[in-house]
C-alpha positions in Angstrom: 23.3 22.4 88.5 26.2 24.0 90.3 25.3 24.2 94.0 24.7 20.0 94.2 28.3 19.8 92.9 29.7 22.4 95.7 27.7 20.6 98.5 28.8 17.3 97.6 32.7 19.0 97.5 32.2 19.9 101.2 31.0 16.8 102.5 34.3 15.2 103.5 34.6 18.1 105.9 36.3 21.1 103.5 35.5 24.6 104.1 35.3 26.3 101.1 34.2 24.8 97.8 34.4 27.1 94.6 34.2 27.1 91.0 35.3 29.7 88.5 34.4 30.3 85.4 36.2 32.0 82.9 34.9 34.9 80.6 32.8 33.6 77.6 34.5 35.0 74.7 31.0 34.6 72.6 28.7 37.0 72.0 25.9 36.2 74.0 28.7 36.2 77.1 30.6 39.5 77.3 32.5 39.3 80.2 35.4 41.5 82.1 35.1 39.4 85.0 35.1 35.5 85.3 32.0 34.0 86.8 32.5 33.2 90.2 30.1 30.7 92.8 30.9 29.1 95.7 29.7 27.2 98.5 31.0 26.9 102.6 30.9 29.3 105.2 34.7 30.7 104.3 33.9 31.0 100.8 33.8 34.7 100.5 36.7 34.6 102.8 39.1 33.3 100.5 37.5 34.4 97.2 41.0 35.6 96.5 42.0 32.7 95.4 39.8 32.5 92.6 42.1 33.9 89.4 45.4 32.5 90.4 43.9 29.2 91.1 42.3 29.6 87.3 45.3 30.7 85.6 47.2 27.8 87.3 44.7 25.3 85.8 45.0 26.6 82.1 48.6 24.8 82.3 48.0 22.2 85.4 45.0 19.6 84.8 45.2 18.8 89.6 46.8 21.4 92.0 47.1 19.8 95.5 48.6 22.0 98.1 49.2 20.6 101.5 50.1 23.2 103.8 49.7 27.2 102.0 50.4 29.1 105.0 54.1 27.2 104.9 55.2 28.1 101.3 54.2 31.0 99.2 53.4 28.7 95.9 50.5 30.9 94.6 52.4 34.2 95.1 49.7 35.6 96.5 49.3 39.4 97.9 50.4 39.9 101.1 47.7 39.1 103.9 45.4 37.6 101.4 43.5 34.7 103.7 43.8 31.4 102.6 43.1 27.9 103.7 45.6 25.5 104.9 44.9 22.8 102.2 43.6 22.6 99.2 42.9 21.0 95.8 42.1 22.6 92.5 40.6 20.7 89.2 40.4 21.9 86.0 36.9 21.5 84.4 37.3 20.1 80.5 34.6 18.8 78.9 35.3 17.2 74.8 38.7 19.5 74.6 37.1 22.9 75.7 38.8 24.2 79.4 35.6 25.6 81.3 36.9 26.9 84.2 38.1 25.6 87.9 36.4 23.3 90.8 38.4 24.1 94.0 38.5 23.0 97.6 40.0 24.4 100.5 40.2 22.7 104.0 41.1 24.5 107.5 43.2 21.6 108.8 45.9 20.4 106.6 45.3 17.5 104.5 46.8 14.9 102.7 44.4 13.9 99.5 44.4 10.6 98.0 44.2 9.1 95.2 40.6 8.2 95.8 39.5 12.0 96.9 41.7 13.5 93.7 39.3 10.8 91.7 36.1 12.1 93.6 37.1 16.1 92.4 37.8 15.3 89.2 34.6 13.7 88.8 32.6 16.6 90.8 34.9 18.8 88.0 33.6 16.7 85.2 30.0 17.0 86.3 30.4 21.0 86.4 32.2 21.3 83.4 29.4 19.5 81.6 26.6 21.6 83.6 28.8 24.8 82.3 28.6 23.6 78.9 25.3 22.2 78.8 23.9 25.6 79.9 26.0 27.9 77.6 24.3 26.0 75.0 21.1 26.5 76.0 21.6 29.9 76.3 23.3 29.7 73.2 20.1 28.6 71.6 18.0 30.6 73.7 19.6 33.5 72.6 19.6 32.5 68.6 16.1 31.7 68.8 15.1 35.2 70.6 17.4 36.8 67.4 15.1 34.9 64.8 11.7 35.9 66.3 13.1 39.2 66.3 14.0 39.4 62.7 10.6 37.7 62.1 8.7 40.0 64.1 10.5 42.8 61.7 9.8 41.7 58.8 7.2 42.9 56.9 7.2 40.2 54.5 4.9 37.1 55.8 7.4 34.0 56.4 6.0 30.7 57.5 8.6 27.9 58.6 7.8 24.0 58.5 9.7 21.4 60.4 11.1 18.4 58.6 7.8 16.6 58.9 5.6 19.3 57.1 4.4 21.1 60.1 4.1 24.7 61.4 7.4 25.5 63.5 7.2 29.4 63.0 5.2 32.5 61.6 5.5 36.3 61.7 2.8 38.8 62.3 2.9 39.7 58.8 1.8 36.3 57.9 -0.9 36.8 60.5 -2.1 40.0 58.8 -2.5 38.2 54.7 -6.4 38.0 54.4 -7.1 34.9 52.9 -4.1 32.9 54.0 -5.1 30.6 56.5 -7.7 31.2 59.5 -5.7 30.1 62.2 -2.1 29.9 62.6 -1.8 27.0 65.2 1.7 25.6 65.7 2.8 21.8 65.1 0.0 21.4 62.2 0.3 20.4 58.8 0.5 23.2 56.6 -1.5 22.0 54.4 -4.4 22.2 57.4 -3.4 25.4 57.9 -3.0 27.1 54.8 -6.1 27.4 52.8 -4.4 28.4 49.6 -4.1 25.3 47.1 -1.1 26.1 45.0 0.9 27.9 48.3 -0.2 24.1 49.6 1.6 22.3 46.8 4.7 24.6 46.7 5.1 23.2 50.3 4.1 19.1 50.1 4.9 18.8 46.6 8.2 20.3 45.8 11.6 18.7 46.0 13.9 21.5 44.6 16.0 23.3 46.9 14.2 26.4 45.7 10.1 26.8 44.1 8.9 30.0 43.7 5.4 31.0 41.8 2.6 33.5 42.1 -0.1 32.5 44.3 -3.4 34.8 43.8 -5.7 34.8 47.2 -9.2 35.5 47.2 -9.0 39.0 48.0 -7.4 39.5 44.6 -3.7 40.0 46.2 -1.3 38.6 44.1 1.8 37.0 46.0 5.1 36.2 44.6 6.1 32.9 47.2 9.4 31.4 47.6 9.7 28.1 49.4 13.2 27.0 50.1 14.5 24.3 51.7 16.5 24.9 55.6 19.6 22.4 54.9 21.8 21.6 58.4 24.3 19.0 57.6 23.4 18.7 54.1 20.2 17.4 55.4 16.7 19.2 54.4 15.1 19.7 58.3 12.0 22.1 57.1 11.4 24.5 55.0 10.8 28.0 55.0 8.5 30.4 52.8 8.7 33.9 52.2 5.5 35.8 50.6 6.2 39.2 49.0 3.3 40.9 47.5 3.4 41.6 43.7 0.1 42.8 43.7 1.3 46.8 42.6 3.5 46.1 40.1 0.8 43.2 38.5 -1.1 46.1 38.0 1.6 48.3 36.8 2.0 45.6 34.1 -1.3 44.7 33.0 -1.5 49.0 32.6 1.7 49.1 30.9 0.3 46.2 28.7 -2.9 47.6 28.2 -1.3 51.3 26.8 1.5 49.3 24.4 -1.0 47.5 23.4 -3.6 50.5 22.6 -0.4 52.7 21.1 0.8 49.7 18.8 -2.6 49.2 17.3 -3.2 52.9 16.6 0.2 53.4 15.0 -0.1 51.2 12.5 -2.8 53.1 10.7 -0.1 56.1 10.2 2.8 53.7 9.6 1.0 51.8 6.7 -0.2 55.7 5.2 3.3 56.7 5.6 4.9 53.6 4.1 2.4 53.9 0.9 2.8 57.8 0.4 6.7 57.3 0.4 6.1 54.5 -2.5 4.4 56.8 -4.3 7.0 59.5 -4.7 8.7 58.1 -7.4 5.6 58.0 -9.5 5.1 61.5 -9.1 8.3 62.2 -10.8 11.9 61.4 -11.2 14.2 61.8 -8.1 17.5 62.9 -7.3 19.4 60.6 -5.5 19.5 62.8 -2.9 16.0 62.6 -2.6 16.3 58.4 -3.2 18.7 58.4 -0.4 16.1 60.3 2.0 13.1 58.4 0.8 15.3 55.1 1.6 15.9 56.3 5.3 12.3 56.8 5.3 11.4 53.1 4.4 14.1 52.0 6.6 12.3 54.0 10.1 8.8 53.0 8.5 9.4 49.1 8.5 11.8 48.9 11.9 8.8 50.8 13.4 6.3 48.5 11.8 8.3 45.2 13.3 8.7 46.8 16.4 4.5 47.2 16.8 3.9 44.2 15.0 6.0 42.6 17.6 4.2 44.3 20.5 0.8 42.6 19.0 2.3 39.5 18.9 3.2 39.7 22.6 0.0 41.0 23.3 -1.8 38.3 21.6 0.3 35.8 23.0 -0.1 36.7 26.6 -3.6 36.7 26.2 -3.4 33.3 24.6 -5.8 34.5 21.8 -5.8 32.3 18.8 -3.6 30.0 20.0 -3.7 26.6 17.3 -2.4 24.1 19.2 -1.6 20.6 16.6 1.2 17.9 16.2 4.7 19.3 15.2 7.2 17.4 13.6 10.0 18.9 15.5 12.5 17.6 13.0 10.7 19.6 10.2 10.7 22.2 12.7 14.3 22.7 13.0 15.1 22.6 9.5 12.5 25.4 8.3 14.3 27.9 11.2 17.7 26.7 9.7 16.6 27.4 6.4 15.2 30.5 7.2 18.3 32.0 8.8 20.9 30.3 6.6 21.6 33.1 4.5 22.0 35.8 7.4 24.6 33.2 8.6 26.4 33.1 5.5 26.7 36.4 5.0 28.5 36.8 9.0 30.2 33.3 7.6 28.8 31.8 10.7 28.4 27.7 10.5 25.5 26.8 12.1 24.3 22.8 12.7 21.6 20.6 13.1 21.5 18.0 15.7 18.0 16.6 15.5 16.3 14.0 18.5 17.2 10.7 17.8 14.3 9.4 17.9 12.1 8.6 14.5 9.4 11.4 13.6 9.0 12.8 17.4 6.4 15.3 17.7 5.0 17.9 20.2 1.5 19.4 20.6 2.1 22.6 20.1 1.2 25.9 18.0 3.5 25.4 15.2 3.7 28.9 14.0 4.3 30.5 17.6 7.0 27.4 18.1 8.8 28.1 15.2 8.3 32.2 16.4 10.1 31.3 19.2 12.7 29.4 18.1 13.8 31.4 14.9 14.0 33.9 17.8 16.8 32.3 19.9 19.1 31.4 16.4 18.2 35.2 15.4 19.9 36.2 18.2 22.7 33.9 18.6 23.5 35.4 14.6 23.0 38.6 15.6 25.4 38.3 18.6 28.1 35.7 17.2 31.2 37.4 15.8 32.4 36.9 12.3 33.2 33.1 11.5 31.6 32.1 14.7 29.4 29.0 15.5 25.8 28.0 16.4 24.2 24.5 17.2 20.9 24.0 17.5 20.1 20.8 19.0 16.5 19.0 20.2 16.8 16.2 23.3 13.5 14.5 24.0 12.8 13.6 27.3 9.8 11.7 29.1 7.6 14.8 29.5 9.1 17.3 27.6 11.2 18.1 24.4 14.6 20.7 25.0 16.0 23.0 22.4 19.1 23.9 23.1 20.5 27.1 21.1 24.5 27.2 21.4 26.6 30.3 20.2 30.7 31.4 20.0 29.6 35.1 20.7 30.0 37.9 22.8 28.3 36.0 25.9 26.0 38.0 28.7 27.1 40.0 31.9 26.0 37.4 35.4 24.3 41.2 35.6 22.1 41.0 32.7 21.1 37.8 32.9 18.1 37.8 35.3 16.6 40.5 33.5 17.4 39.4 30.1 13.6 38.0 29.3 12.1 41.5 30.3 10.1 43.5 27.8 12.5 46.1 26.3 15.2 45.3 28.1 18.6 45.0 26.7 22.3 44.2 27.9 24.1 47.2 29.2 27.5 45.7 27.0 29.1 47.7 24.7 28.8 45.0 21.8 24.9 44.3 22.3 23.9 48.1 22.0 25.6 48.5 18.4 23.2 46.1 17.1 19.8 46.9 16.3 17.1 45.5 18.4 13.5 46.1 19.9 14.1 44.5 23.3 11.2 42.4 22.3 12.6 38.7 21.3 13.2 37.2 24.5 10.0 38.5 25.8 8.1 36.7 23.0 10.3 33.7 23.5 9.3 33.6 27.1 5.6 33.8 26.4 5.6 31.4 23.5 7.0 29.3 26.1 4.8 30.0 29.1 1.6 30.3 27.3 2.9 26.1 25.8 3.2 25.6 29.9 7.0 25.6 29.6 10.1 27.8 30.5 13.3 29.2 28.7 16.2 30.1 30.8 20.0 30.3 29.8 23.9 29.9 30.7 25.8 32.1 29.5 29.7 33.5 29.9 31.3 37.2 28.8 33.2 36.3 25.7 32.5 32.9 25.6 28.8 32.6 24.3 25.5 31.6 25.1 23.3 28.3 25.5 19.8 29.4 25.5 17.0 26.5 26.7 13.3 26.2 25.5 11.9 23.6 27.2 8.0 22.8 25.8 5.9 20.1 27.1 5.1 17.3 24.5 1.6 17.6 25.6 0.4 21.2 25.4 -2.2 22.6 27.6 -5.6 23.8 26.7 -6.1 27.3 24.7 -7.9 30.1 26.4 -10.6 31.0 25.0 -10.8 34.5 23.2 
């Protein structure tokens, strides 16, 4: 691009056409020196010339010198050659100074108005070649920085351009049996991918963010995450990372598997401990020392009998055994949790209210007993966690697909920390206030389930001393049982 622009400079009979560049402050042009070319047989000769001519131009947009060896206007080092006349452009293209176009002619010369147009323009043209190649180098080098990172990765990633199509894959994606068969670039995805639901995550979604497990036909289980590649605050592709979930799905299912087995063979020595401990008082009077102890008994006996009792219910759910799926009056709903937590309330003097849907006898399809499981659940909590004299609504919003319970609370609020984990099995906040009331860990998990198992979803907003809105969202039409 730059030698055309130097020729054309030494067609109206100059010696020495150069342009200098200065150092690229950038990354991807670490530079002591300025970038130097030039074109003429005296060019190397008076290569001196270069910086002062370029440090002259940062404040000086034309430089014409009639007659250097007369005047000493450059301040140049003694016996440093130079030409008799010359001119010097700056090269600016949209605001950004690029460097210098100089021209330097034997005989001295008078320029113009016409020739000091004609540089310029020969300026203009280089300062655009400058900048059109620094960003293409630019790019060049940002691209060679991504295939990198995606060569790297060990997670499979698979990029889609704005219209749906292959732009990008790693060699981890390459190496997922059952993926696709060929990765072939500028293809629909969905004639490359051979996985259905990893398919829909890609053509179907319009959130900024879907993520779901996708289980390929080698039996690897995949947790995928398609997000959405926003430039401008326009969506140009989308990209997909696949991390594989298959260990700790089997962790689970064996961590399952052993609650499971331990819960249903303790409650064989729970219920003989719970009726021996009866029994003591009709063997004969007791102290109350002895009342006292055979109280704390009863008291470890039944939290130990809710907490397996809640592991079978979890159990059960998940499995989706015996799950009765019928019409629910949701109004009816609500007030059989509300009356069955009304006197814990009243007893923290905690006002809790009712707002039910609007509209006249709605209904869900839905297992009533699990639903109502799930959301005595949420206000258990939300009494549990709400200070003395605090508040709790409980409201229902039906929607076009789906019916939304929202559970509102004045109490302590959750940690951003806790949060994500807060639906785990066992898992409880790390707050000071949370650990001094008595829990299994279990709740939320059932909550979850219920939720899942109704093909819905319960998530929550939440603040550190400022409560908690919990949301159970259930579909109005419920999905099939499984069979046991």
């Amino acid at each position: 691009s730059v030698q055309p622009i130097l020729k054309a400079a030494l067609n109206n009979g100059a010696s020495v056409a150069r342009m200098v560049l200065p150092p690229e402050p950038s990354a991807e042009f670490q530079s002591d020196m300025p970038d130097r070319v030039g074109a003429g047989a005296a060019s190397e000769m008076y290569a001196g010339l270069d910086e002062p001519l370029l440090e002259i131009s940062r404040q000086h947009s034309h430089i014409i010198l009639t007659n250097l060896r007369r005047g000493r206007s450059l301040n140049l080092p003694s016996g440093t050659p130079t030409p008799t006349s010359l001119i010097a452009v700056e090269m600016r293209h949209e605001n950004r100074f690029y460097g210098t176009l100089w021209v330097g002619y034997d005989q001295q010369r008078s320029f113009d108005e016409e020739e000091s147009r004609f540089v310029s323009m020969l300026a203009s043209e280089g300062a655009l070649a400058v900048a059109n190649a620094r960003l293409y180098t630019s790019a060049e080098v940002g691209r060679q920085r991504v295939e990198a990172i995606l060569n790297s990765t060990p997670e499979p990633v698979l990029v889609t351009d704005r219209q749906g199509r292959l732009l990008l894959y790693n060699p981890a994606a390459m190496n997922v049996t059952g993926l696709a068969e060929k990765m072939v670039i500028g293809q629909p995805i969905e004639t490359v991918i051979s996985q259905p639901e990893l398919n829909q995550l890609f053509t179907q979604t319009r959130e900024t963010h879907a993520s779901r497990e996708i289980t390929l036909a080698n039996g690897k289980v995949y947790y995928a995450v398609v997000s959405s590649v926003v430039v401008e605050n326009q969506a140009v592709g989308k990209v997909c990372i696949l991390r594989d979930i298959t260990h700790f799905k089997e962790l689970d299912a064996m961590k399952s598997d052993f609650v499971s087995t331990v819960s249903h063979d303790l409650r064989s020595p729970l219920t003989l401990v719970r009726g021996y401990t009866t029994m003591l008082q009709m063997v004969g009077d007791l102290s109350e020392q002895q009342k006292t102890y055979v109280q704390k008994i009863m008291t470890g006996v039944e939290n130990m009998t809710r907490l397996v009792n809640n592991l079978l219910d979890l159990g059960r759910i998940e499995a989706g055994v015996g799950l009765q799926v019928e019409k629910v009056q949701i109004n009816d709903l609500m007030e059989r949790v509300f009356s069955g937590l009304q006197m814990q309330a009243s007893q923290k003097q905690i006002q809790i209210s009712l707002e039910p849907p609007s509209e006249d006898h709605p209904v869900v399809e839905a297992d009533p007993a699990l639903l109502q499981q799930a959301l005595t659940n949420l206000v258990e909590n939300a009494v549990k966690y709400t200070p003395q004299g605090g508040q709790i609504h409980i409201r229902a919003v039906m929607k076009p697909q789906t019916v939304e319970f929202l559970v509102r609370d004045t109490g302590i609020g959750i940690a951003p920390i806790d949060q994500p984990r807060l639906f785990e099995k066992f898992y409880r906040a790390a707050q000071r206030e949370a650990y001094s009331q008595r829990g299994t860990g279990l709740g939320l998990a059932i909550v979850k389930s219920i939720a899942e198992r109704h093909g819905g979803k319960v998530w929550l907003d939440s603040q550190l001393g400022k409560g908690s809105n919990f949301h159970l969202e259930i579909p109005l039409i419920s999905p099939p049982a499984k069979k046991a």
